[in-house]
C-alpha atoms as a printed R data frame, in Angstrom:
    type eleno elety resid chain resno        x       y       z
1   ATOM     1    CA   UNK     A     1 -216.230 -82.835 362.754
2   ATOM     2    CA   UNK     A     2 -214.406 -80.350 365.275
3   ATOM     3    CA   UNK     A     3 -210.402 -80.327 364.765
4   ATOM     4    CA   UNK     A     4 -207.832 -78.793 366.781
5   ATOM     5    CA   UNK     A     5 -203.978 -79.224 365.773
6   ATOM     6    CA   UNK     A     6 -201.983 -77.985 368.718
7   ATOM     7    CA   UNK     A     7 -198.334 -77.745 367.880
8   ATOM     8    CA   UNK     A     8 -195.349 -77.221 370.788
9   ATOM     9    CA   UNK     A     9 -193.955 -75.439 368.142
10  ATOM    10    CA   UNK     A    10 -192.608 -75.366 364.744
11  ATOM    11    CA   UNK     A    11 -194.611 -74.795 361.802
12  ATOM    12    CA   UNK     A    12 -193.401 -71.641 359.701
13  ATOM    13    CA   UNK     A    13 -192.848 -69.843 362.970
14  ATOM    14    CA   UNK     A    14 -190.241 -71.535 363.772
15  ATOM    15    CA   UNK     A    15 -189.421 -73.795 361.007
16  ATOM    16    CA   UNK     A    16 -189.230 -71.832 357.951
17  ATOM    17    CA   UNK     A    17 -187.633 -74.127 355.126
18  ATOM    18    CA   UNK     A    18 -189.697 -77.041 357.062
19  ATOM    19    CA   UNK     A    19 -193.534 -76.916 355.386
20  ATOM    20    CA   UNK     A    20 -194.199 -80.329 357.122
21  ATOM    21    CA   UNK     A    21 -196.651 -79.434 359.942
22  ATOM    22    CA   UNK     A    22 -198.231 -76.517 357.624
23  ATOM    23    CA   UNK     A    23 -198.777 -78.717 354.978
24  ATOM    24    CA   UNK     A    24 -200.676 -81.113 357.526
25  ATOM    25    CA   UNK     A    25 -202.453 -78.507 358.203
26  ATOM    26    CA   UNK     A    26 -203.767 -77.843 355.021
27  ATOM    27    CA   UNK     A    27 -204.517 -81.771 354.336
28  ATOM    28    CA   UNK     A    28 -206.366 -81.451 357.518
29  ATOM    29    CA   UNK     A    29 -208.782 -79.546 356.387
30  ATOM    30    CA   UNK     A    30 -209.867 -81.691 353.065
31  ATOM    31    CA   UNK     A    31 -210.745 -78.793 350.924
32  ATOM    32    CA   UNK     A    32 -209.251 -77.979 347.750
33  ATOM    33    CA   UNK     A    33 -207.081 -74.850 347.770
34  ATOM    34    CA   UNK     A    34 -208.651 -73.799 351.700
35  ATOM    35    CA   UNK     A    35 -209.091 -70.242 353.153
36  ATOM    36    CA   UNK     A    36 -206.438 -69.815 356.229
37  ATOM    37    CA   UNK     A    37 -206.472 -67.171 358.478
38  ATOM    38    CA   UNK     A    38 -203.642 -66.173 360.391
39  ATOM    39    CA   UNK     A    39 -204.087 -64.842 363.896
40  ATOM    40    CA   UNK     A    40 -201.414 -63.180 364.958
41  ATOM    41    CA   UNK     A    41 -202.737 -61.492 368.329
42  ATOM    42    CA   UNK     A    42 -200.168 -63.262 370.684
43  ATOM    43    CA   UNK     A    43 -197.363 -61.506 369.341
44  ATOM    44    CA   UNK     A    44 -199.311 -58.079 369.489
45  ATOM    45    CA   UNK     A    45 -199.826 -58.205 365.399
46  ATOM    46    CA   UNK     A    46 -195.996 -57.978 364.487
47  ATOM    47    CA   UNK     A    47 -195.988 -57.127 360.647
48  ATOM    48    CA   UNK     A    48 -192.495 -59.270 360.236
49  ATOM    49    CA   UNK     A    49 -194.582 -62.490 361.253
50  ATOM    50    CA   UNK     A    50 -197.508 -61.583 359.147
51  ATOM    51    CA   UNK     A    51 -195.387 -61.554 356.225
52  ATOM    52    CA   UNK     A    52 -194.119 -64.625 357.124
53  ATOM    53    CA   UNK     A    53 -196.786 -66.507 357.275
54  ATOM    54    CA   UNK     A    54 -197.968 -65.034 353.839
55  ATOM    55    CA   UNK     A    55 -194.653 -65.827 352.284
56  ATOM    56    CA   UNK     A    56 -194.327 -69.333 353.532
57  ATOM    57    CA   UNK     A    57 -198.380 -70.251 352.622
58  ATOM    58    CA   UNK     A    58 -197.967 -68.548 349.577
59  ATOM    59    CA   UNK     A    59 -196.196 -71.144 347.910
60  ATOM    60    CA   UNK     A    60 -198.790 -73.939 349.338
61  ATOM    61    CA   UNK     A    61 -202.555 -74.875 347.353
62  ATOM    62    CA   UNK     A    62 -204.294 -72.160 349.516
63  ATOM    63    CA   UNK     A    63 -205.451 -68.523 349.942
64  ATOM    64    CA   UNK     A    64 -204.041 -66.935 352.699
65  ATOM    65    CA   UNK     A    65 -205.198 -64.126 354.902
66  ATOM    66    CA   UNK     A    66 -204.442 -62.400 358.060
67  ATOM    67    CA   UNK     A    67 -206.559 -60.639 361.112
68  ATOM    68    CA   UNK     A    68 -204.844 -58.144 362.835
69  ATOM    69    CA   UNK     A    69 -207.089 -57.375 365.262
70  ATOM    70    CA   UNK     A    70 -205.338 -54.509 366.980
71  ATOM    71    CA   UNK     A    71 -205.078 -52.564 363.822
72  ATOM    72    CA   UNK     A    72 -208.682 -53.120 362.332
73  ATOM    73    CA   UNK     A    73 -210.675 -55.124 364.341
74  ATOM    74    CA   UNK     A    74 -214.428 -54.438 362.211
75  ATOM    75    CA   UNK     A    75 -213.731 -57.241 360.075
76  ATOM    76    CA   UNK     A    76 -213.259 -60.255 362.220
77  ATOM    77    CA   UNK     A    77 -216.434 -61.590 362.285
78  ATOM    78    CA   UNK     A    78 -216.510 -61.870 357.969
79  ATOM    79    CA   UNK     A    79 -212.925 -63.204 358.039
80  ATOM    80    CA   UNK     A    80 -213.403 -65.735 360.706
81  ATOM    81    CA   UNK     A    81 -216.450 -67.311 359.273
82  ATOM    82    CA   UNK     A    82 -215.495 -67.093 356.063
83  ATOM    83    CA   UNK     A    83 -212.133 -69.260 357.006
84  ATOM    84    CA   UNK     A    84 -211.656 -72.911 356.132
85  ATOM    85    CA   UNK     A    85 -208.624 -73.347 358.386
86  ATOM    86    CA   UNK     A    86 -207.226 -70.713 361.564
87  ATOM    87    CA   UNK     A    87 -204.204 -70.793 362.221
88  ATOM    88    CA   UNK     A    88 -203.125 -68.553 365.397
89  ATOM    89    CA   UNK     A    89 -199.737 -67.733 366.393
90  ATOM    90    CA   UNK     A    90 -197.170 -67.558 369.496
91  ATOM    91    CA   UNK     A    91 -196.592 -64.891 371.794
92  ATOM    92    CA   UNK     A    92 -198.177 -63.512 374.941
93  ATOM    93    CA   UNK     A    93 -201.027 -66.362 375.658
94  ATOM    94    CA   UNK     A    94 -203.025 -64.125 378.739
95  ATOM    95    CA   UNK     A    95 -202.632 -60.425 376.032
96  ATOM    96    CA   UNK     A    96 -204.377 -62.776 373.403
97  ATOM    97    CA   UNK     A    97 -207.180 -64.461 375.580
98  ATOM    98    CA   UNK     A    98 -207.816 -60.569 376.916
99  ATOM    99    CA   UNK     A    99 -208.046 -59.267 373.487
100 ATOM   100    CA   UNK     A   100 -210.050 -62.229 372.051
101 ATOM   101    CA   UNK     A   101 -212.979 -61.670 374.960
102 ATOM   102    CA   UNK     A   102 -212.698 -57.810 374.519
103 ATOM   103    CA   UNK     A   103 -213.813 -58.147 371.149
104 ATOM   104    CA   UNK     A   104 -215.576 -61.008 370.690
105 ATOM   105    CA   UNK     A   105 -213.178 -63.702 368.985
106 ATOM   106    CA   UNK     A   106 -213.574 -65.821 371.272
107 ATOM   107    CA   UNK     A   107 -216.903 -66.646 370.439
108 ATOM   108    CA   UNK     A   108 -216.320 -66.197 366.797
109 ATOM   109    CA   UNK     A   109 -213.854 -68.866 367.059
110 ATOM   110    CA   UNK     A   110 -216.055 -71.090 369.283
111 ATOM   111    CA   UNK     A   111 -218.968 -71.045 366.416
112 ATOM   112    CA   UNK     A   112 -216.138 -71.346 363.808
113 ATOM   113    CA   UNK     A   113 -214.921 -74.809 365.349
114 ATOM   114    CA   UNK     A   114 -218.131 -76.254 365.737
115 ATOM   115    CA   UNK     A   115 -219.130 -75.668 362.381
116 ATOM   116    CA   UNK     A   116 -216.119 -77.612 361.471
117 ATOM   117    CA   UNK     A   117 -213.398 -75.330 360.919
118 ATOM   118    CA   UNK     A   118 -210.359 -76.152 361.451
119 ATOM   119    CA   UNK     A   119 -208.352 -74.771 364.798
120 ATOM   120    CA   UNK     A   120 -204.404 -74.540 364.755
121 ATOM   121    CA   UNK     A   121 -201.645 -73.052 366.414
122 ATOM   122    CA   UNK     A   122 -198.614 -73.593 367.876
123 ATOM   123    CA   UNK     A   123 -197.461 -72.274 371.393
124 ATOM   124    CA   UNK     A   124 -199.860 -69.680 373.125
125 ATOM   125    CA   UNK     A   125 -201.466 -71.168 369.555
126 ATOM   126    CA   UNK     A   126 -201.644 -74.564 371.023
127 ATOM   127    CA   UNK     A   127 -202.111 -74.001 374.960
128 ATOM   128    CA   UNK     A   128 -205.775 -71.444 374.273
129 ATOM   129    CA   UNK     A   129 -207.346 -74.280 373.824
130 ATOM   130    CA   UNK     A   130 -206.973 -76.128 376.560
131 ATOM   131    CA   UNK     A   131 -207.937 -75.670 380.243
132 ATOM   132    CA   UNK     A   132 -204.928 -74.860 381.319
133 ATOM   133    CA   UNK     A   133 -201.461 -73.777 380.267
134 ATOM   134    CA   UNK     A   134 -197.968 -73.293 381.354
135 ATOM   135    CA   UNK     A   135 -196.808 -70.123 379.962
136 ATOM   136    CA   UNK     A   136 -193.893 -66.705 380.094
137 ATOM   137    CA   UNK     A   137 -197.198 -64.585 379.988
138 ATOM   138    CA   UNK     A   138 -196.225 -62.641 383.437
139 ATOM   139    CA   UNK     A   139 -192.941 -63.204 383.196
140 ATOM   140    CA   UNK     A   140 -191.592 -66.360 384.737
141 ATOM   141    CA   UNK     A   141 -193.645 -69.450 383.873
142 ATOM   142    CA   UNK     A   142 -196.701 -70.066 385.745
143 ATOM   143    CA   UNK     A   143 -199.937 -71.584 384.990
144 ATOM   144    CA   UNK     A   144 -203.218 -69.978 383.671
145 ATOM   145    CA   UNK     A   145 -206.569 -70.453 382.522
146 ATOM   146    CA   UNK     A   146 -207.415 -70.854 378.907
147 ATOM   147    CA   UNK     A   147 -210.301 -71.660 376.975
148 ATOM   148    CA   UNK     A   148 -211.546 -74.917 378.054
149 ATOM   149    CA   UNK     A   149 -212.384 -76.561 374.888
150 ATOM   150    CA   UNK     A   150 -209.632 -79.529 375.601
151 ATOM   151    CA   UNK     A   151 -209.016 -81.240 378.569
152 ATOM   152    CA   UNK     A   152 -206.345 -81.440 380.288
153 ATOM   153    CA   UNK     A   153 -203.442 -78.820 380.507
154 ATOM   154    CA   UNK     A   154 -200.873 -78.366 377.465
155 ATOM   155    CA   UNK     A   155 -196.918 -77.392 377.922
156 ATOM   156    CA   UNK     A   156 -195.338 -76.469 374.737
157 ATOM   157    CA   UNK     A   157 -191.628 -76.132 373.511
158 ATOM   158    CA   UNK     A   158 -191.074 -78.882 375.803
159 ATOM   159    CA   UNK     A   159 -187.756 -79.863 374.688
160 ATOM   160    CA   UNK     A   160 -186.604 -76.473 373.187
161 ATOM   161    CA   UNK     A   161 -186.704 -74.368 376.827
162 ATOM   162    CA   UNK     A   162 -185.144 -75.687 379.727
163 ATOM   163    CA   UNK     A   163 -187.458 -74.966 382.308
164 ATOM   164    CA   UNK     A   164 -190.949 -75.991 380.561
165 ATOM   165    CA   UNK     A   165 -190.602 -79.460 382.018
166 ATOM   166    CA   UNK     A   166 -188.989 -78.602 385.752
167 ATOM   167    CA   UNK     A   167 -191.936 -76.128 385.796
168 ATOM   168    CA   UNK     A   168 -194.260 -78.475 384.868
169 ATOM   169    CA   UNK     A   169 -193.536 -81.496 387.284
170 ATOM   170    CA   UNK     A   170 -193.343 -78.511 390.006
171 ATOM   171    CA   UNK     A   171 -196.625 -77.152 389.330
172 ATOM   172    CA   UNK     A   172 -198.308 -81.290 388.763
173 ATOM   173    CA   UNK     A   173 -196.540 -82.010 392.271
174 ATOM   174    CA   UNK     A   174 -198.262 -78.563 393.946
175 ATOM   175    CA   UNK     A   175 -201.222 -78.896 392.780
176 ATOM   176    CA   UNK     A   176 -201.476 -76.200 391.027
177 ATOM   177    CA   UNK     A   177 -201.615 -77.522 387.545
178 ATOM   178    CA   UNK     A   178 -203.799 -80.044 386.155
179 ATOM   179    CA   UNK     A   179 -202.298 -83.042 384.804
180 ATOM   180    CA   UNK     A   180 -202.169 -83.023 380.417
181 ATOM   181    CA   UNK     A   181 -199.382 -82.875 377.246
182 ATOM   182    CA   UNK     A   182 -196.603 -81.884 376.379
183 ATOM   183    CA   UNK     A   183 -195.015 -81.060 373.455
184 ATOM   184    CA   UNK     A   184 -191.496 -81.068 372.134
185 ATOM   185    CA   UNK     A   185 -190.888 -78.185 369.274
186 ATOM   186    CA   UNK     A   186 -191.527 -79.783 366.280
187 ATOM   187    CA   UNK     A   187 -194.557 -82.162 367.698
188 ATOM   188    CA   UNK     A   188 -198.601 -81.487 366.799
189 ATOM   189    CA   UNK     A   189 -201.213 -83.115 368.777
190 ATOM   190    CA   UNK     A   190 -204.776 -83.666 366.383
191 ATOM   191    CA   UNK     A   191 -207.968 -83.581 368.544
192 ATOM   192    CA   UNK     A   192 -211.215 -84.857 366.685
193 ATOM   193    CA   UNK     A   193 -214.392 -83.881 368.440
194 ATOM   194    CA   UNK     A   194 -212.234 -83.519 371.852
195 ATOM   195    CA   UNK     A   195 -210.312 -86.677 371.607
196 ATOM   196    CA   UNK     A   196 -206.796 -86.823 370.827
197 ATOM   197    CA   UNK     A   197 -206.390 -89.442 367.999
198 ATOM   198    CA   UNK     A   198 -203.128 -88.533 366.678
199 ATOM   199    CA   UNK     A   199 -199.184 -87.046 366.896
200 ATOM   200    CA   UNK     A   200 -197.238 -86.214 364.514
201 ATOM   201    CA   UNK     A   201 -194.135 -84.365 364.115
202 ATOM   202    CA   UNK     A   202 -191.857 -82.182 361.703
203 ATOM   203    CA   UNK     A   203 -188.467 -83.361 363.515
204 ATOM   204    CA   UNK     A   204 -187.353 -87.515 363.434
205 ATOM   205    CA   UNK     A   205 -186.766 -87.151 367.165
206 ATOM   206    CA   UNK     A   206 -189.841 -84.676 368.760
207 ATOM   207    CA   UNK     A   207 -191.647 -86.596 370.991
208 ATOM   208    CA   UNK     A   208 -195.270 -85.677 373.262
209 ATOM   209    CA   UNK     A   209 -195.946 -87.200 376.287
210 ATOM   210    CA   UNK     A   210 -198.652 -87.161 379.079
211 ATOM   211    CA   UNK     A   211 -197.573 -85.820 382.057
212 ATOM   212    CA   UNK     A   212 -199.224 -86.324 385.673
213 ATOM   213    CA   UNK     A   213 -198.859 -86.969 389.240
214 ATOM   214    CA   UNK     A   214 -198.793 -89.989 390.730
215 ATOM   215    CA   UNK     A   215 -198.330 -89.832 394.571
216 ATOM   216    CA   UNK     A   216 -195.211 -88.109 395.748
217 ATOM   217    CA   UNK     A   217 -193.856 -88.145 391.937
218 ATOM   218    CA   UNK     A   218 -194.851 -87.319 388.123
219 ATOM   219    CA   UNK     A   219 -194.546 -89.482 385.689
220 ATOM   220    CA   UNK     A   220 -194.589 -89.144 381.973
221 ATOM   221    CA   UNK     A   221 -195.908 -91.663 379.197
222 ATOM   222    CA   UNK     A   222 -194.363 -91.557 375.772
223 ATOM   223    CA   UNK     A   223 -197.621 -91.054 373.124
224 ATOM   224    CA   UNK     A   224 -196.758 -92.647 369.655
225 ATOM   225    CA   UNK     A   225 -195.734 -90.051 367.433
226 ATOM   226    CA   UNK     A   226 -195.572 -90.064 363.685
227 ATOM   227    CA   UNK     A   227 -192.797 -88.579 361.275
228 ATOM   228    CA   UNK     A   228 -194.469 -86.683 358.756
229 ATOM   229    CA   UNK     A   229 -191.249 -86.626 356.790
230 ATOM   230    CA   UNK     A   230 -190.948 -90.495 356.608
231 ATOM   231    CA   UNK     A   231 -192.661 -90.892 353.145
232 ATOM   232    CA   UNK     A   232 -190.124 -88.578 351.972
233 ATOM   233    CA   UNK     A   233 -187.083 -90.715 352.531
234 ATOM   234    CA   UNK     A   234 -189.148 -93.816 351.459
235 ATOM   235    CA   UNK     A   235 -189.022 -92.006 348.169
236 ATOM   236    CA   UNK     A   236 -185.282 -91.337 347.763
């Protein structure tokens, strides 16, 4: 089975005493104590996130590792295959997708998710996947090509930056975009085998909704999203 998480954001990025969406992650994958492999090329391999993201999985049932791919690149193949779960970073989507084709990741991580492991990220993380993206790559927020493995177009951080969702009713109502989800910070979408069958969130209130144009206007459609802290409070 091919997974993809895609999370507007949140995650240990952004949520660092909030191991709701990484642990999700981890469950995800089904494998006792899993290998997870941080890609950090968005964010041009910044040491301070790397040791983030070993800090924060450190303390969770798996074995964490890291690719920084502008600082030794040789390895990438061995580290990618050998990865259970990869889990790729924010930052400069278009620098990433460059870097990826330059040296082959791409591809690695194409054969990596149809062999079943599992894809994450959250923000240029989230958007690779998909066709198309909104994103700060250039500057201002624009669209741009991605990947292609989802359909649709992706628009993270929807709630947490005030012109994600302006931009992205402009864009639907030009043309320019193609219609797709969006994704408060806090909110993951889960895509099995290229169908999205499930939202979930680290934040009571994060919502995801499908955005497109209808006519003249855009309209957006509320998906069901899931609290993953619920079970929690059902405890205490």
């Amino acid at each position: 089975m091919r997974q993809i998480i895609a999370m507007g954001g949140g995650g240990f990025w952004m949520e660092p005493d909030n191991p709701l969406l990484d642990r999700y992650v981890l469950d995800a994958c089904e494998i006792p104590n899993p290998r997870i492999c941080f890609i950090p090329t968005a964010c041009g391999d910044a040491e301070p996130r790397i040791r983030q993201f070993h800090e924060a999985f450190g303390k969770l049932p798996c074995r964490p590792s890291h690719l920084s791919l502008f600082r030794d690149p040789s390895g990438r193949e061995a580290i990618i295959r050998e990865s259970d779960i990869i889990y790729v970073g924010g930052g400069n989507t278009r620098l990433m997708l460059a870097a990826w084709s330059t040296y082959g990741v791409d591809a690695l991580l194409r054969e990596a998710y149809e062999a079943g492991t599992v894809i994450c990220g959250l923000s240029a993380g989230a958007i690779c996947w998909f066709e198309e993206g909104v994103t700060d790559s250039d500057g201002p927020l624009g669209p741009m090509q991605c990947l292609g493995w989802l359909k649709g177009a992706c628009v993270p951080h929807y709630d947490g930056e005030a012109e994600r969702r302006p931009t992205f009713h402009r864009l639907l109502k030009d043309g320019a975009l193609l219609a797709g989800i969006a994704l408060d910070d806090g909110a993951a979408a889960h895509y099995k085998d290229g169908s999205l069958v499930r939202v979930v969130t680290s934040r009571p209130q994060a919502k995801a909704h499908f955005v497109q144009r209808e006519g003249a206007s855009v309209t957006e459609k509320a998906i069901e999203t899931e609290f993953l802290g619920s079970h929690l409070r059902r405890q205490n």
